[in-house]
C-alpha positions in Angstrom: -6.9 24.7 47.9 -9.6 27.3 48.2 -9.9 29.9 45.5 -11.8 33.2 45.1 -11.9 35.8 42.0 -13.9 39.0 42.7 -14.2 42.4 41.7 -12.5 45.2 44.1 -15.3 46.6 45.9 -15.5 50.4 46.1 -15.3 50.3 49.9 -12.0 48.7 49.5 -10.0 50.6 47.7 -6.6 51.7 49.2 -7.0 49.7 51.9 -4.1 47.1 52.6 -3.9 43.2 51.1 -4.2 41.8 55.0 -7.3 44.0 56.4 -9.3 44.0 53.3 -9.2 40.1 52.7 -10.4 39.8 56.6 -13.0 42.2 55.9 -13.8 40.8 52.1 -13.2 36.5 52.9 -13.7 36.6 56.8 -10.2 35.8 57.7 -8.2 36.9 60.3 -5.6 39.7 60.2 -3.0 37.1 60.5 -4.3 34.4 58.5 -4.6 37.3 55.5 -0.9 38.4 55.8 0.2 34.5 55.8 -1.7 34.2 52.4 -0.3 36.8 51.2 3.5 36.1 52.2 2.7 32.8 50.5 1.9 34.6 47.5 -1.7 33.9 47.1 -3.2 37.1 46.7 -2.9 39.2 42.6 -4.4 42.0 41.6 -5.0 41.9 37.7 -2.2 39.1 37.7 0.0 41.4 39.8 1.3 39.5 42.9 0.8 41.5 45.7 2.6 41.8 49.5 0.4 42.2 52.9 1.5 45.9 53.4 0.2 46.5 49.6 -3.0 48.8 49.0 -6.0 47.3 46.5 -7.1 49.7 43.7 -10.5 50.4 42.8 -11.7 49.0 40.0 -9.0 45.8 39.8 -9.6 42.1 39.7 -8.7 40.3 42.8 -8.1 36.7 42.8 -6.8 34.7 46.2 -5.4 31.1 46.6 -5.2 29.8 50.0 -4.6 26.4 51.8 -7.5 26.2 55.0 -6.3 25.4 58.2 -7.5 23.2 60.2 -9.8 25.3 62.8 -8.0 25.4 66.6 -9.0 22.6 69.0 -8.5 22.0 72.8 -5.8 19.5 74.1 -5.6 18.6 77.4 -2.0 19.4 78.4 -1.7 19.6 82.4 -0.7 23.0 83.7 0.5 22.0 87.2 1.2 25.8 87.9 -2.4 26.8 87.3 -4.1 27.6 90.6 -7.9 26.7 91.3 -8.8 29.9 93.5 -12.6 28.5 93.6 -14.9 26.0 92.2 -18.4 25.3 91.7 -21.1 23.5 90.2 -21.4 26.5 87.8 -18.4 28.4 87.7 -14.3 27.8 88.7 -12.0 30.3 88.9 -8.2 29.9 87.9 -5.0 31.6 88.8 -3.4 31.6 85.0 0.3 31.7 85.1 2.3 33.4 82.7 2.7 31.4 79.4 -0.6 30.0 79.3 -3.0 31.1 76.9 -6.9 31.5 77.8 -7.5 29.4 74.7 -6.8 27.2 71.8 -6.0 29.5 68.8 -4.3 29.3 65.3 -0.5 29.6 65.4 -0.7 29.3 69.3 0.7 25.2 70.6 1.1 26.2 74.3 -0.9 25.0 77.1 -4.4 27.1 77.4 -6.5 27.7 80.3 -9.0 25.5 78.8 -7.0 22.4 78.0 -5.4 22.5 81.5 -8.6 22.4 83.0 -9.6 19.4 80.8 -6.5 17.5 81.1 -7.4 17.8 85.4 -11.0 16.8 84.6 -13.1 19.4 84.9 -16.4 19.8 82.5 -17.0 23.8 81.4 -20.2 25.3 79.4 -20.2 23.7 76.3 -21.8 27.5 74.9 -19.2 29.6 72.6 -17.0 28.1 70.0 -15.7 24.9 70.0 -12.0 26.2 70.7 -13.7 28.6 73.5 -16.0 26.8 75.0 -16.4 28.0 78.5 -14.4 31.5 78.5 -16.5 34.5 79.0 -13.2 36.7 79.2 -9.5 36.1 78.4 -5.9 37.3 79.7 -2.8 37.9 77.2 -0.5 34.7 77.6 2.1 37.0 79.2 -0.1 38.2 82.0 -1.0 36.4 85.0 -3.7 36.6 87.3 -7.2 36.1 88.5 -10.1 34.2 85.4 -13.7 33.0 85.8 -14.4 30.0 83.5 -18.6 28.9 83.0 -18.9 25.4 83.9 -22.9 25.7 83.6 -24.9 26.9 80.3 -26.8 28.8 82.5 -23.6 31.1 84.3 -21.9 31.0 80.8 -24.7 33.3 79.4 -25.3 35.5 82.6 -21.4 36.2 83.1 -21.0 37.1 79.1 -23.8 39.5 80.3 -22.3 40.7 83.1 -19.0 41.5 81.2 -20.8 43.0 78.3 -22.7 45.2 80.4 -19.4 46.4 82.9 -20.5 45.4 85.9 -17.7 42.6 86.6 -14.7 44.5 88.7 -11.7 44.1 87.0 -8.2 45.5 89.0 -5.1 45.0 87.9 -1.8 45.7 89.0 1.2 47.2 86.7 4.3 48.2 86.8 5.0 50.7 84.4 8.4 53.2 83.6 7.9 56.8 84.6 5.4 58.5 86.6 2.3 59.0 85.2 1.2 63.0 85.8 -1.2 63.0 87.2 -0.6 60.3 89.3 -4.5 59.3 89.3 -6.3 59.3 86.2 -8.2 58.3 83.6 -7.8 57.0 79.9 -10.8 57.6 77.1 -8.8 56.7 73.5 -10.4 54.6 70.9 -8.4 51.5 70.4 -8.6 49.2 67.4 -5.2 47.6 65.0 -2.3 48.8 64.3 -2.0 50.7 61.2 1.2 49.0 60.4 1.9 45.9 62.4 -0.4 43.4 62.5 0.2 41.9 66.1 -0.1 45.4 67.6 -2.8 47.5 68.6 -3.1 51.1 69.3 -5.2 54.5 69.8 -6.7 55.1 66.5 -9.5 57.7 65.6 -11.8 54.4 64.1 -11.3 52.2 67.2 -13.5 50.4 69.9 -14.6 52.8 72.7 -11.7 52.0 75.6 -11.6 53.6 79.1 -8.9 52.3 81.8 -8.9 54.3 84.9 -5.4 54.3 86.8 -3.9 55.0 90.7 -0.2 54.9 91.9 -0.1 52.7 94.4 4.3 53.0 94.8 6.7 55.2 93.1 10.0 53.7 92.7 13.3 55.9 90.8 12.1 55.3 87.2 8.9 53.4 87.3 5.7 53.1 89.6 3.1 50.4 90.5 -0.2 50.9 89.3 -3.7 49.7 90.3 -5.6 49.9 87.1 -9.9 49.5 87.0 -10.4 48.3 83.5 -14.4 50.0 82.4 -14.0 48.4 78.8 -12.0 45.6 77.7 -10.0 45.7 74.6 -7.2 43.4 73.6 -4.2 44.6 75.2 -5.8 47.6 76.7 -3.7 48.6 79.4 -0.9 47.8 77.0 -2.0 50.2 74.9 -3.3 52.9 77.0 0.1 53.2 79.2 2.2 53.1 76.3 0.4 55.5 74.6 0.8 58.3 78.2 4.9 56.8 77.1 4.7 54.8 80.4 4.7 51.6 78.9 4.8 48.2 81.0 7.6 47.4 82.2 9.1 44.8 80.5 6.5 44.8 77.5 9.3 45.4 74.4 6.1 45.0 71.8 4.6 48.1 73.5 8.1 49.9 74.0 9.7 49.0 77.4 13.2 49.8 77.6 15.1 46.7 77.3 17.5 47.4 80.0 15.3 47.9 82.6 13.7 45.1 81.8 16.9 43.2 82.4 17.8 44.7 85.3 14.4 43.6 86.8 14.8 40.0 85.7 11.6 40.1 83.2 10.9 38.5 80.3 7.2 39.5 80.0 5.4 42.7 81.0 4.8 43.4 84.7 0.7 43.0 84.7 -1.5 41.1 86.8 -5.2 40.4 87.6 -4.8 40.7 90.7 -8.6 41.0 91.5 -11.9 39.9 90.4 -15.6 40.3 91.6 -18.8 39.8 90.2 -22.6 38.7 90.6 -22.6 34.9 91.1 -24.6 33.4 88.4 -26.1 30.8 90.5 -27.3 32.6 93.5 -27.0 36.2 93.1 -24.3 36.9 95.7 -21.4 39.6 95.1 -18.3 37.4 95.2 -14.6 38.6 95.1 -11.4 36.9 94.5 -7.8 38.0 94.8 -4.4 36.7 93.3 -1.1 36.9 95.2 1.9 38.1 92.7 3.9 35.5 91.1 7.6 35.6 92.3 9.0 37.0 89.1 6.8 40.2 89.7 8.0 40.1 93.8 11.5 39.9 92.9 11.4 43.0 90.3 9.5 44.9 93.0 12.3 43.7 95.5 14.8 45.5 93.1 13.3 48.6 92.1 12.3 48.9 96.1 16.2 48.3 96.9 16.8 51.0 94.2 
């Protein structure tokens, strides 16, 4: 067991069990509430919950059990596409389920392990669970992913990404009509105030711009193309549901579970459906584009027959 006893800090105070431990011991948001549930955080010998605010001036003592750190497995993914492949880059077609990588409290197959379990060697730059990704997709959207297999591309794609000039499109399906029909979003995002596995437009949040055009009105919901400028965990998510045009099929973000089962979905309706960038290696403009899966064809089928 691990076991610190510290003074409140100042900066602290009123903030809540789960984000001030990941700010005060480094942990993550999720990894703070699970020490908490397990009742290892107190407050002058007061037990206290995740949700519960720290008060200036108290004694803080927390007990936790480490985990072991996330690690890649090579589990065969016989769904995941290789849309091209390189001596210093190969881009995949993730399907839906598969995460970009190894994380704690995630024992699905990842992006990575799929591509190690069919031999492939990626960049060994990053962190040993990420080694390789210079950008990652939510488990429950598929689409288009550019994996480093060279040192060399690993650093100039993280570069490209950090500095926007990698083309991200997406395609969603979302409820509603968005007025106007072609637009942009500027709202900060950052976490949820209250749920830990949410995020959403906050004041304090990272910079997040998503710029949106109807591409298909259907009676209740329309298809999207979305160019992403930033990119924020779950920022389309966000952004849509926060015009109240969430993705369809997205309950964490507010779809309406009927339609969703009307459409025969059981994730949201968002794909990469295109990717360009500079080619590490020699400096060409190269573009790649993803076909949609069938679940997305057959809600598009429905809401067309609508």
């Amino acid at each position: 067991m691990e076991f610190r006893s510290l003074p409140v800090p100042d900066g602290l105070e009123g903030q809540r069990v789960d984000a001030a431990l990941a700010k005060l011991l480094g942990f993550s948001r999720t990894f703070a509430a699970e020490v908490a549930s397990a009742g290892g955080v107190r407050l002058d010998g007061e037990t206290l919950d995740k949700s519960d605010r720290l008060r200036g001036g108290g004694w803080l003592e927390v007990e936790w059990q480490p985990k072991e750190g996330p690690r890649i497995v090579p589990i065969a993914v016989p769904e995941l596409g290789i849309v091209y492949d390189d001596d210093d880059i190969v881009v995949v077609d993730k399907p839906t389920g598969v995460a970009a990588h190894p994380s704690l409290g995630w024992e699905g197959p990842t992006v990575i392990g799929a591509l190690a379990a069919a031999g492939f060697r990626v960049s060994t730059s990053g962190a040993a669970e990420r080694q390789g990704v210079v950008h990652r997709l939510d488990v429950g959207t598929s689409g288009l992913m550019v994996v480093a297999k060279s040192e060399a591309a690993y650093t100039a794609l993280k570069h490209a990404f950090k500095d926007r000039t990698v083309e991200k499109i997406y395609h969603a399906v979302v409820q509603g009509h968005p007025d106007p029909l072609t637009g942009t979003i500027d709202a900060p995002i950052g976490r949820h105030p209250s749920h830990s596995w949410k995020f959403a437009v906050v004041p304090d949040g990272k910079p997040s711009v998503t710029h949106y055009e109807t591409l298909e009105a259907f009676p209740g919901a329309s298809l999207l193309e979305i160019h992403l400028e930033t990119g924020r965990t779950h920022q389309i998510r966000v952004h849509m549901a926060a015009l109240r045009h969430p993705c369809v099929g997205d309950p964490l973000y507010g779809a309406d579970p009927t339609m969703s089962a009307r459409l025969g979905l059981t994730r949201q309706w968002l794909h990469a459906h295109k990717l360009a960038f500079t080619h590490p290696a020699t400096g060409e403009w190269v573009q790649f584009e993803s076909g949609y899966p069938a679940d997305f064809e057959h809600a598009l089928a429905v809401l067309r027959g609508e």
